[in-house]
C-alpha positions in Angstrom: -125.2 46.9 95.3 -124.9 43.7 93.8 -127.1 40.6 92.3 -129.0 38.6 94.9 -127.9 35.4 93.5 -124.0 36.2 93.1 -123.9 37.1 96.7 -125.2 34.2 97.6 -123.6 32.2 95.7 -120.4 33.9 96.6 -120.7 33.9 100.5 -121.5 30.1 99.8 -118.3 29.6 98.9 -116.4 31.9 101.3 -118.8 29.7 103.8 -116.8 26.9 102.8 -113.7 28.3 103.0 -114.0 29.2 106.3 -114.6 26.0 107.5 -111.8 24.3 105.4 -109.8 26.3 107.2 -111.5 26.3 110.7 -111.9 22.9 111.0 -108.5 21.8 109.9 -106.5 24.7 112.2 -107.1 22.1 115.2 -106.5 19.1 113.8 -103.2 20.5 112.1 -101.9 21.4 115.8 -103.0 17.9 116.7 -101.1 16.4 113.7 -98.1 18.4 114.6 -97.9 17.2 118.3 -94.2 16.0 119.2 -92.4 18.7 116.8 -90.9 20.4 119.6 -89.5 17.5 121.4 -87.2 17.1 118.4 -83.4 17.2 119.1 -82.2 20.3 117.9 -80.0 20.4 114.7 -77.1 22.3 114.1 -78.5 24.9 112.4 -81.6 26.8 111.6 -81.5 24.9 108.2 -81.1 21.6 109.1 -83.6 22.6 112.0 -86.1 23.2 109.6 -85.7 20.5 106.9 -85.6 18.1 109.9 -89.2 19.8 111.0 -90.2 19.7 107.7 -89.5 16.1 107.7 -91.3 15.3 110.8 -94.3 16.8 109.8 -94.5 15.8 106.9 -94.2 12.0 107.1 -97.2 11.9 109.7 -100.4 11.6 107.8 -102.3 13.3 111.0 -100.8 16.4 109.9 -100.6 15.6 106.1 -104.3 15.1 105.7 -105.3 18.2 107.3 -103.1 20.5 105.6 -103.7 19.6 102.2 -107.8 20.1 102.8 -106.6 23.5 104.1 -104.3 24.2 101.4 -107.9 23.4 99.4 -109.4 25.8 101.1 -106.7 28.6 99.8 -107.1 27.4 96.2 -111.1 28.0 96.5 -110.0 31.9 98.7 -108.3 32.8 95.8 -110.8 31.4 93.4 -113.6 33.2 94.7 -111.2 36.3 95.2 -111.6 36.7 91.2 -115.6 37.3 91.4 -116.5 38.4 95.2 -116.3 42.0 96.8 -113.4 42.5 98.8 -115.5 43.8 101.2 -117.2 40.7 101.5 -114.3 38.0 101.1 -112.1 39.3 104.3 -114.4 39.5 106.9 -116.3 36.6 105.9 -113.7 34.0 105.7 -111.9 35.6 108.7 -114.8 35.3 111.4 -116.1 32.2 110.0 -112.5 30.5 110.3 -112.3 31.6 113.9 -115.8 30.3 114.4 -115.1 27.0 112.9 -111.7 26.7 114.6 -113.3 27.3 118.4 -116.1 24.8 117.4 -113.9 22.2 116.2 -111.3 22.8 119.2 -114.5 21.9 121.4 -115.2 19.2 119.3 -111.5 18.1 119.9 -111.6 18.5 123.8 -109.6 21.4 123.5 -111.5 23.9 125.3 -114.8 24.0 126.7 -117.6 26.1 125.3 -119.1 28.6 127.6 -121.8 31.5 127.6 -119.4 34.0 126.7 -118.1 31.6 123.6 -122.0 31.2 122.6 -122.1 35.1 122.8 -119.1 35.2 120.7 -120.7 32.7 117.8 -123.7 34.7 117.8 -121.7 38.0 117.3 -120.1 36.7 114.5 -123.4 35.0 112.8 -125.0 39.0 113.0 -121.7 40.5 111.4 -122.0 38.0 108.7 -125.6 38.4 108.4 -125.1 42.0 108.1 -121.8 41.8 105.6 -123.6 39.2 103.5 -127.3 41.2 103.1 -125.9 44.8 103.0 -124.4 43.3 99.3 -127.7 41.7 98.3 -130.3 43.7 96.1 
């Protein structure tokens, strides 16, 4: 068992993580819209420089990625003083969380009972992962 506050403080962070990367996951497959209308290239490696071109030039994409690519530097940050245990599940099921609620958001899906059922699901096992660690 660990201190109250580190916990806390840690699952904070992994908090924030998760929705770096939930939030962004959508708006990275908006960003990226048009990438598979490209003419193909000769080969795979001018395919992908060309891709990497395309996407890269398009701030709707740009943006995005680099707050997610924040959100990796903080995952491994807090990798160095939170419990494993803790770190995986959290960021994992809060990412999806934050991903389905900013795809609704988006007009990607809608939400329905099942997705409510779904959020709440999650918000226990986080609940539990996060206050099984505390003191």
């Amino acid at each position: 068992v660990i201190e109250t506050k580190s916990v806390l403080r840690d699952a904070f962070w992994l908090i924030v993580v998760g929705m770096l990367w939930g939030f962004t996951n959508p708006l990275m497959k908006y960003g990226s819209q048009g990438i598979t209308e490209l003419p193909k290239q000769k080969n795979a490696i001018l395919q992908t420089l060309y891709e990497f071109y395309f996407l890269f030039t398009r701030w709707k994409y740009v943006v995005p990625f680099a707050i997610n690519m924040s959100g990796s530097v903080l995952f491994y940050w807090s990798l160095s003083s939170a419990d494993i245990s803790l770190v995986v599940p959290l960021t994992n099921s809060l990412t999806f969380l934050f991903t389905t609620l900013m795809s609704s958001l988006l007009g990607e899906e809608s939400l329905n009972r099942w997705t409510f059922v779904g959020v709440i699901c999650v918000l226990l096992g986080v609940s539990i992962c996060v206050t099984s660690r505390v003191e």
